[in-house]
DSSP file (Angstrom, degrees, kcal/mol; ACC not computed):
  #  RESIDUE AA STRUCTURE BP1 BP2  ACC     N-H-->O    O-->H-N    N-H-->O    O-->H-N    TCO  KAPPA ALPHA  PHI   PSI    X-CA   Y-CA   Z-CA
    1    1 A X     >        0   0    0      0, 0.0     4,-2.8     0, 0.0     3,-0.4   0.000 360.0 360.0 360.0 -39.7   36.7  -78.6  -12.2
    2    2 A X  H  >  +     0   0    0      1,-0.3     4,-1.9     2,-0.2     5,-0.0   0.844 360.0  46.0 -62.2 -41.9   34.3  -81.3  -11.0
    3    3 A X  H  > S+     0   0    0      2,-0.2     4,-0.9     1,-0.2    -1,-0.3   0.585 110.0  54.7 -90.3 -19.6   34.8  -80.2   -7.2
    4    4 A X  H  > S+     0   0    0     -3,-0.4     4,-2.1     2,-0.2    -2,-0.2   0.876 114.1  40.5 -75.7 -42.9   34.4  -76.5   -8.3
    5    5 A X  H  X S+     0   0    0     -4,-2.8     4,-2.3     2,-0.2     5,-0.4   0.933 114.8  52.9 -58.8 -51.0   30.9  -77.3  -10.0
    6    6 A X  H  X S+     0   0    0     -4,-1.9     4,-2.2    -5,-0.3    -2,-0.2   0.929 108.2  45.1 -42.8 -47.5   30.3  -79.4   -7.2
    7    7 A X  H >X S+     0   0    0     -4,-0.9     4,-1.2     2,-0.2     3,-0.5   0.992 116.6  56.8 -59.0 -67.8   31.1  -76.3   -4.3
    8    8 A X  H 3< S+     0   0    0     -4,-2.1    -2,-0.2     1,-0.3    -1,-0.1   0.804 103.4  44.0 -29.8 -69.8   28.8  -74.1   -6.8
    9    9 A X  H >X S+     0   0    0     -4,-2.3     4,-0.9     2,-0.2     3,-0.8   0.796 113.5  55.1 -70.6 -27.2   25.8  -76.1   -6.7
   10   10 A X  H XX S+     0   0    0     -4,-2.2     2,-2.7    -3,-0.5     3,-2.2   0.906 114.9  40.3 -48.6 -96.1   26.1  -76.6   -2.6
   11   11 A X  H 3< S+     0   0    0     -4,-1.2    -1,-0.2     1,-0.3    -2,-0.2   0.469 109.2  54.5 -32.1   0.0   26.2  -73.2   -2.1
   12   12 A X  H <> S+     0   0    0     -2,-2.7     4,-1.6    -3,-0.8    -1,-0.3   0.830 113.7  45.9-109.0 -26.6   23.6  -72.3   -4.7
   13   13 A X  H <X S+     0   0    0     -3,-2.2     4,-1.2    -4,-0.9    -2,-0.2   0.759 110.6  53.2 -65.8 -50.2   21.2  -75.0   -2.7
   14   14 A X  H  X S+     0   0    0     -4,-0.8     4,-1.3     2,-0.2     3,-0.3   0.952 113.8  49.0 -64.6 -53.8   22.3  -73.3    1.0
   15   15 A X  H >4 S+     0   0    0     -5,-0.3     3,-0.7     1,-0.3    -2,-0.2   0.929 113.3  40.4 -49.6 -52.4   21.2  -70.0   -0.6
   16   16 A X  H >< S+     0   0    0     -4,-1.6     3,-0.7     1,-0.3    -1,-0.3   0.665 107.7  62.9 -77.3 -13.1   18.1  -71.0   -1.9
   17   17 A X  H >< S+     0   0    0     -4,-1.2     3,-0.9     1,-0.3     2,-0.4   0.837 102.0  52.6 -66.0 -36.4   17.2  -72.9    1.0
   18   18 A X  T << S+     0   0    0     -4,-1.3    -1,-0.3    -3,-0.7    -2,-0.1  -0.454  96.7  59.6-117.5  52.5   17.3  -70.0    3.0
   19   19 A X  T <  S+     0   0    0     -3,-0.7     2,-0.6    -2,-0.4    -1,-0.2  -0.169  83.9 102.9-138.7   3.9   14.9  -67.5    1.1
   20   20 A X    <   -     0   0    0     -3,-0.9     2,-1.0    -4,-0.1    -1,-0.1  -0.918  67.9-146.4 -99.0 129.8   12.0  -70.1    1.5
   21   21 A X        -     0   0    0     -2,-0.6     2,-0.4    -3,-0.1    42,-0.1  -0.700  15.5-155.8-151.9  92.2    9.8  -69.0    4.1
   22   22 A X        -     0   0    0     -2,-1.0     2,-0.4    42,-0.1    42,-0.2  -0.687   4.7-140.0 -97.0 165.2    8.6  -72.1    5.7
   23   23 A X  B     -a   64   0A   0     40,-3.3    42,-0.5    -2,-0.4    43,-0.5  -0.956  19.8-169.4-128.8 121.1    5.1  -72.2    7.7
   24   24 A X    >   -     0   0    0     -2,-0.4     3,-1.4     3,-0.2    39,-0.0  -0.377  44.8 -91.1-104.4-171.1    4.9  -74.2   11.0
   25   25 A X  G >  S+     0   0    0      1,-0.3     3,-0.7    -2,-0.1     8,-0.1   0.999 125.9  52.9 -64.3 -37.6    1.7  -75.3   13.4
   26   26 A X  G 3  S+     0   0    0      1,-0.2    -1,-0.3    -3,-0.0    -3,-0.0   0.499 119.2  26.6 -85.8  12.9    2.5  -71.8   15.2
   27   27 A X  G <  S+     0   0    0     -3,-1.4     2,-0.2     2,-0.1    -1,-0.2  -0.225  92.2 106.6-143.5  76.3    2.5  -69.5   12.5
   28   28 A X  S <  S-     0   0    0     -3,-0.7     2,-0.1    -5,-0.2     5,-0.1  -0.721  81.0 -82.4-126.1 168.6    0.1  -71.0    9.7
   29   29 A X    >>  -     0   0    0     -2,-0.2     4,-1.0     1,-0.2     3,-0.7  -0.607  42.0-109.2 -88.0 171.0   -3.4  -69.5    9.0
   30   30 A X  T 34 S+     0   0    0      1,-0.3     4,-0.3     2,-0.3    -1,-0.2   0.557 115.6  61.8 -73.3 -36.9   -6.1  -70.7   11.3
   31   31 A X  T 3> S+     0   0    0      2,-0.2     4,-1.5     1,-0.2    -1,-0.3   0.830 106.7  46.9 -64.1 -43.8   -7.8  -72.7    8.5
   32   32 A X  T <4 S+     0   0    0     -3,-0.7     4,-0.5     1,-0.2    -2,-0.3   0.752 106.3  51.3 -91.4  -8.1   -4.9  -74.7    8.3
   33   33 A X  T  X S+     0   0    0     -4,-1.0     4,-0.8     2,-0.2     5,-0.2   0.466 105.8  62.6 -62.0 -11.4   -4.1  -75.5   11.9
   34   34 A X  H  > S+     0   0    0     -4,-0.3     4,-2.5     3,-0.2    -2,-0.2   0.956 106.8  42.7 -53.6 -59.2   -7.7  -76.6   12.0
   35   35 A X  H  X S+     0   0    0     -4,-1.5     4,-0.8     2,-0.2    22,-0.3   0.457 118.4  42.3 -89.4   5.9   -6.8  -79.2    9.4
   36   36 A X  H >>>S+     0   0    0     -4,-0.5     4,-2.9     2,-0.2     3,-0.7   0.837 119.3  43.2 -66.2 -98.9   -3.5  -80.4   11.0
   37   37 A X  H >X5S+     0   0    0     -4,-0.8     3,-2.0     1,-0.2     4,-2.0   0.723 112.3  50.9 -35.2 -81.8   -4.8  -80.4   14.5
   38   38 A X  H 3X5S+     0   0    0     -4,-2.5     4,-1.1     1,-0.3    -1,-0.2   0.739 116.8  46.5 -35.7 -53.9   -8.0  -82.0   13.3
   39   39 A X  H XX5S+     0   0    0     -4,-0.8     4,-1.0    -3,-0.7     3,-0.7   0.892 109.0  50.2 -57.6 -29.4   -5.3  -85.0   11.2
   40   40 A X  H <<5S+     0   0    0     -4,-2.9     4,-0.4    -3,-2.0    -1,-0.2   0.849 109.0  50.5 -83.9 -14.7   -3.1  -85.6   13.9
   41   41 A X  H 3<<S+     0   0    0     -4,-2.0    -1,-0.2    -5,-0.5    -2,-0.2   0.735 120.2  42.0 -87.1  -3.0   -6.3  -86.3   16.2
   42   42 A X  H <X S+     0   0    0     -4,-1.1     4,-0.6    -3,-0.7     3,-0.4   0.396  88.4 104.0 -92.0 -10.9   -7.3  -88.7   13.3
   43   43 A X  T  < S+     0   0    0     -4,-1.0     4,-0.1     1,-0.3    -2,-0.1   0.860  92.4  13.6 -62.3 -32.4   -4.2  -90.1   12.6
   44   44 A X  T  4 S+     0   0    0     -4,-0.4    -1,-0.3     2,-0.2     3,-0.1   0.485 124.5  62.1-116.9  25.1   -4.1  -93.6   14.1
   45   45 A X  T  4 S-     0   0    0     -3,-0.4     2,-0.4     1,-0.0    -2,-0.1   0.505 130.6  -3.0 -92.2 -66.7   -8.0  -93.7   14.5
   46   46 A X     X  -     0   0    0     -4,-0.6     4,-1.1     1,-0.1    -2,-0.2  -0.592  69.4-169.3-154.9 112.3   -8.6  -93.3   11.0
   47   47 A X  H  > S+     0   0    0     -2,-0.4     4,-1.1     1,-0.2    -1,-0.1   0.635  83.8  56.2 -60.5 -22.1   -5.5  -92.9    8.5
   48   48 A X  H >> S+     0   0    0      2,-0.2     4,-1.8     1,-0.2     3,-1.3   0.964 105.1  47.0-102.6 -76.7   -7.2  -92.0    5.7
   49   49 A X  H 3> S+     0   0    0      2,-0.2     4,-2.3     1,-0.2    -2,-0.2   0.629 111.9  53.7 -46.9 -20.5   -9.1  -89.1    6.9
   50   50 A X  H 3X S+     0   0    0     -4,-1.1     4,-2.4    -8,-0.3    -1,-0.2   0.781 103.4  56.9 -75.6 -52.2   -5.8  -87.9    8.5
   51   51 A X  H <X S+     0   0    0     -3,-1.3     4,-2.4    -4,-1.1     5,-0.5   0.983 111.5  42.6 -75.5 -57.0   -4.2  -88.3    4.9
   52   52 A X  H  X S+     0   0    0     -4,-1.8     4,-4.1     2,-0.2     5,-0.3   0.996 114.3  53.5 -48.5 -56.9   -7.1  -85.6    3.3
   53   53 A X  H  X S+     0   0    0     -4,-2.3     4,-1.3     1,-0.2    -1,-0.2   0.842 110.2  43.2 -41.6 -40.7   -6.7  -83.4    6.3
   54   54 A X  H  X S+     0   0    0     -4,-2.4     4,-2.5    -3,-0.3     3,-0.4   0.911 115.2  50.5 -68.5 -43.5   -3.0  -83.0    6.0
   55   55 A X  H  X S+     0   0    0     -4,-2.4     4,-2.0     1,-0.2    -2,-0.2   0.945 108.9  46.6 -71.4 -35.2   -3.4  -82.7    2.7
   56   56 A X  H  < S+     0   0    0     -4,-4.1     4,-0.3    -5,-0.5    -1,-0.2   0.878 110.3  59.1 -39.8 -48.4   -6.2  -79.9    3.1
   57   57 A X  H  X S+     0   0    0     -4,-1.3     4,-2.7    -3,-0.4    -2,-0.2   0.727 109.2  43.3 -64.4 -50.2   -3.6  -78.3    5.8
   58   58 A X  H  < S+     0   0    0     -4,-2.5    -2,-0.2     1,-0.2    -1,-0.2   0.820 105.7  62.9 -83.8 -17.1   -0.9  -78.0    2.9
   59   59 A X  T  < S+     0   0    0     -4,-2.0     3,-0.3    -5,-0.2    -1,-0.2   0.757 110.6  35.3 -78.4 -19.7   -3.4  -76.8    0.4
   60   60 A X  T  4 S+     0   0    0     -4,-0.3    -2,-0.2     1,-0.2     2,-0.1   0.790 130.0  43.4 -88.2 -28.0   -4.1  -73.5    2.4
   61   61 A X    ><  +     0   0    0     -4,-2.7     3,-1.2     1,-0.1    -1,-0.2  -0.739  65.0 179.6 -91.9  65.0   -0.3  -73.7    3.4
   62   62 A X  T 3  S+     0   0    0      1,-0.3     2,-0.2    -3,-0.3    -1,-0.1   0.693  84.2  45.0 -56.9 -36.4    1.6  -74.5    0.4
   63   63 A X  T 3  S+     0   0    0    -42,-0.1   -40,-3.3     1,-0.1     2,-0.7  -0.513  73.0 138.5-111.2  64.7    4.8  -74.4    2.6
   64   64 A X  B X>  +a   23   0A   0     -3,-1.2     3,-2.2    -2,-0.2     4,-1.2  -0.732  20.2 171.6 -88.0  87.2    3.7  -76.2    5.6
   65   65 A X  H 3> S+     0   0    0     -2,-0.7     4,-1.9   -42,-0.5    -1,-0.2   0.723  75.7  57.6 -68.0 -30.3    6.6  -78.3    6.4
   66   66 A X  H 3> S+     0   0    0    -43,-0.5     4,-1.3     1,-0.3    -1,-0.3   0.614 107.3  49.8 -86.3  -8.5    5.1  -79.5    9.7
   67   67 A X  H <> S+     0   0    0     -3,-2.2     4,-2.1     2,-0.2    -1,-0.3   0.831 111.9  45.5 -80.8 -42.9    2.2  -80.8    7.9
   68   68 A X  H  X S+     0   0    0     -4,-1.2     4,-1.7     1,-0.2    -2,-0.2   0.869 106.6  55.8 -65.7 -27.4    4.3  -82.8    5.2
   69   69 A X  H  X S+     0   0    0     -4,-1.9     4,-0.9     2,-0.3     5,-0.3   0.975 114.2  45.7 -79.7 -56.0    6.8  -84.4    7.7
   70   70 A X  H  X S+     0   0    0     -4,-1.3     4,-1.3    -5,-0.1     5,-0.2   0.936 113.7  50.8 -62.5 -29.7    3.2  -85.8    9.5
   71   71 A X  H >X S+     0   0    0     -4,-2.1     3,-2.6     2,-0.2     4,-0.8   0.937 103.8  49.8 -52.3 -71.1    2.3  -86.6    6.5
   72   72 A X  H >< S+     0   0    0     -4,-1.7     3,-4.6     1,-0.3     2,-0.8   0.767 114.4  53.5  28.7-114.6    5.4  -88.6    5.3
   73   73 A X  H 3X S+     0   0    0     -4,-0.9     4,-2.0     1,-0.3    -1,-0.3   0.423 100.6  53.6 -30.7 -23.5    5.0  -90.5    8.7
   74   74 A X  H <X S+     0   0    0     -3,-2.6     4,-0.7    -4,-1.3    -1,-0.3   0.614 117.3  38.8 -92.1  -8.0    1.7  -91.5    8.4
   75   75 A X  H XX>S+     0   0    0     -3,-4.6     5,-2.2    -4,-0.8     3,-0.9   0.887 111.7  54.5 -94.9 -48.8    2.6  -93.1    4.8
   76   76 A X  H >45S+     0   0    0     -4,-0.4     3,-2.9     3,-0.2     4,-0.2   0.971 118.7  42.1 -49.0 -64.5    5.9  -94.3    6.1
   77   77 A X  H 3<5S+     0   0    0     -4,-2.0    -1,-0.2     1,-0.2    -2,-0.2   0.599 109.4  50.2   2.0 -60.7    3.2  -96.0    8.9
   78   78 A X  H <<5S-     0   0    0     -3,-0.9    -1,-0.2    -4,-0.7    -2,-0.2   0.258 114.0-120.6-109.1 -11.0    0.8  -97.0    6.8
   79   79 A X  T <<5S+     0   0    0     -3,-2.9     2,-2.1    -4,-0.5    -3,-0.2   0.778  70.5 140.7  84.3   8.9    3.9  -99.1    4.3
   80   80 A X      < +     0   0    0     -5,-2.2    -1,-0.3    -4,-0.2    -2,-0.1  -0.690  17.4 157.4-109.8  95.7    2.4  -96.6    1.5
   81   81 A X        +     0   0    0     -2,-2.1     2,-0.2    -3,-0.1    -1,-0.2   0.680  45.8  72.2-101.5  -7.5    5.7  -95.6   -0.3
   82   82 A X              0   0    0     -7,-0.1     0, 0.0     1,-0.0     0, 0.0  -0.642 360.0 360.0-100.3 151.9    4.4  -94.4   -3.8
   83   83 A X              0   0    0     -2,-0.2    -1,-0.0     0, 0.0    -3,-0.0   0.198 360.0 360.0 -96.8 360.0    2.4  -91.1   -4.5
Protein backbone atom coordinates (compact mmCIF):
# COMPACT_ATOMS: atom_id res chain seq x y z
CA UNK A 1 0.00 0.00 0.00
CA UNK A 2 2.83 2.31 1.06
CA UNK A 3 4.71 1.77 -2.35
CA UNK A 4 1.38 2.29 -4.29
CA UNK A 5 0.84 5.86 -2.46
CA UNK A 6 4.29 6.36 -2.90
CA UNK A 7 4.18 5.55 -7.18
CA UNK A 8 1.00 7.92 -6.98
CA UNK A 9 2.51 10.86 -5.53
CA UNK A 10 5.79 10.51 -8.12
CA UNK A 11 3.73 10.51 -10.91
CA UNK A 12 1.40 13.11 -9.71
CA UNK A 13 4.73 15.40 -9.22
CA UNK A 14 6.18 14.31 -12.98
CA UNK A 15 2.74 15.50 -14.15
CA UNK A 16 2.60 18.62 -12.52
CA UNK A 17 6.05 19.39 -13.19
CA UNK A 18 5.41 19.37 -16.73
CA UNK A 19 2.35 21.86 -17.13
CA UNK A 20 4.57 24.74 -15.54
CA UNK A 21 5.72 26.90 -18.12
CA UNK A 22 9.08 28.01 -17.01
CA UNK A 23 10.65 31.42 -18.32
CA UNK A 24 14.46 31.55 -19.21
CA UNK A 25 17.00 34.61 -20.05
CA UNK A 26 15.88 33.87 -23.89
CA UNK A 27 12.33 34.01 -23.64
CA UNK A 28 11.43 36.39 -20.54
CA UNK A 29 10.00 40.00 -21.18
CA UNK A 30 12.53 42.65 -21.92
CA UNK A 31 11.98 44.32 -18.53
CA UNK A 32 13.09 41.31 -16.91
CA UNK A 33 16.30 40.45 -18.87
CA UNK A 34 17.20 44.05 -18.12
CA UNK A 35 17.15 43.16 -14.49
CA UNK A 36 18.99 39.79 -14.75
CA UNK A 37 21.53 40.97 -17.16
CA UNK A 38 21.90 44.18 -15.13
CA UNK A 39 22.41 41.44 -11.62
CA UNK A 40 24.72 39.17 -13.04
CA UNK A 41 26.94 42.35 -14.16
CA UNK A 42 26.50 43.39 -10.38
CA UNK A 43 27.00 40.18 -8.91
CA UNK A 44 30.47 40.04 -7.39
CA UNK A 45 30.94 43.94 -7.65
CA UNK A 46 28.16 44.55 -5.43
CA UNK A 47 26.03 41.56 -4.06
CA UNK A 48 23.41 43.30 -2.66
CA UNK A 49 22.29 45.24 -5.65
CA UNK A 50 22.48 41.96 -7.60
CA UNK A 51 20.13 40.45 -4.80
CA UNK A 52 17.27 43.43 -5.62
CA UNK A 53 17.82 42.99 -9.29
CA UNK A 54 17.23 39.30 -9.33
CA UNK A 55 14.64 39.79 -7.32
CA UNK A 56 13.07 42.60 -9.57
CA UNK A 57 13.78 40.06 -12.59
CA UNK A 58 11.48 37.39 -10.81
CA UNK A 59 8.91 39.90 -9.96
CA UNK A 60 8.12 40.69 -13.67
CA UNK A 61 8.81 36.84 -14.22
CA UNK A 62 7.22 35.02 -11.59
CA UNK A 63 8.56 31.76 -13.25
CA UNK A 64 12.01 32.76 -13.96
CA UNK A 65 14.01 29.81 -13.08
CA UNK A 66 17.23 31.23 -14.52
CA UNK A 67 16.88 34.09 -12.29
CA UNK A 68 16.29 32.00 -9.04
CA UNK A 69 19.10 29.49 -9.63
CA UNK A 70 21.50 32.94 -9.85
CA UNK A 71 19.96 33.96 -7.19
CA UNK A 72 20.40 30.79 -4.99
CA UNK A 73 24.17 31.05 -5.98
CA UNK A 74 24.74 34.41 -5.01
CA UNK A 75 23.29 33.50 -1.33
CA UNK A 76 24.97 30.15 -1.40
CA UNK A 77 28.16 32.77 -2.14
CA UNK A 78 27.47 35.19 0.06
CA UNK A 79 27.05 32.03 3.29
CA UNK A 80 23.39 33.65 3.45
CA UNK A 81 21.24 30.46 3.98
CA UNK A 82 18.02 31.83 5.57
CA UNK A 83 15.23 33.92 3.72
Amino acid sequence: MRLLILSLLMCSVFVYGQNINYVTSKNASKKARKYFYKARNQSTLNPDQAIKYYEKAIKKSANFIDAYIELGLLYDGLHQYEY
